[in-house]
N, C-alpha and C positions, 0 to 999 in steps of 0.2 A: 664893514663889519655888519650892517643892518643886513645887508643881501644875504649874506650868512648865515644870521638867526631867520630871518625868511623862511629861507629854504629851509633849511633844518627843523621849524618849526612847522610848515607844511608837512616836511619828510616824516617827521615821527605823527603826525594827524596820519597820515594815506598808512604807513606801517602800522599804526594800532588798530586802527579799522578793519585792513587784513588779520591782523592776529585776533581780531575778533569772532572770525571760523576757521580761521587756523590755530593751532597750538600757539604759545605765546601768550605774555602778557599784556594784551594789548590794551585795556584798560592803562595801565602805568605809562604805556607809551603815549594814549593820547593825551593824559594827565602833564607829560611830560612837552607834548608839543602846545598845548594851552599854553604851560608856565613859559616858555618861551617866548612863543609871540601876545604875550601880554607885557611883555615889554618895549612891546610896537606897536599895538593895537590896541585901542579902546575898548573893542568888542571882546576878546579877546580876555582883558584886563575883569569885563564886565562878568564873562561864564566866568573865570579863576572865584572872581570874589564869593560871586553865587553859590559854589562848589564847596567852599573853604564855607559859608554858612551856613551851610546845611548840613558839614560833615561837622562843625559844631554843638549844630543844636542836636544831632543825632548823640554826640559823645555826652551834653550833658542831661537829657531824657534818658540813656542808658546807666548812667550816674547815679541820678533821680531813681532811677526802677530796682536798679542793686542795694541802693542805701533805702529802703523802703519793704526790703525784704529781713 
């Protein structure tokens, strides 16, 4: 099963990449191969968290800026 998300999770890294100047979501895609192999890799584990903090403090500074209007 590890081999699987592996792969898969390389698979959607290399396919969002490409969608990246091609049509396609490719943002979601690689968003998508992170969340996978972050459940096999540290590093991996380490960008998702990173991610997931920053799309926070963005949601609550945009919060902050709407309740302040």
């Amino acid at each position: 099963m590890r081999v699987v998300k592996v792969a898969g999770g390389f698979g959607l890294l290399v396919v969002g990449v490409v969608m990246l100047v091609t049509p396609g979501p490719g943002i979601l895609a690689i968003a998508g191969g992170i969340g996978l192999l972050s459940t096999e890799f540290e590093w991996a584990r380490r960008i998702r968290d990173r991610v997931e903090r920053a799309a926070a403090d963005f949601k609550a500074k945009r919060a902050a800026k709407r309740a302040a209007k």
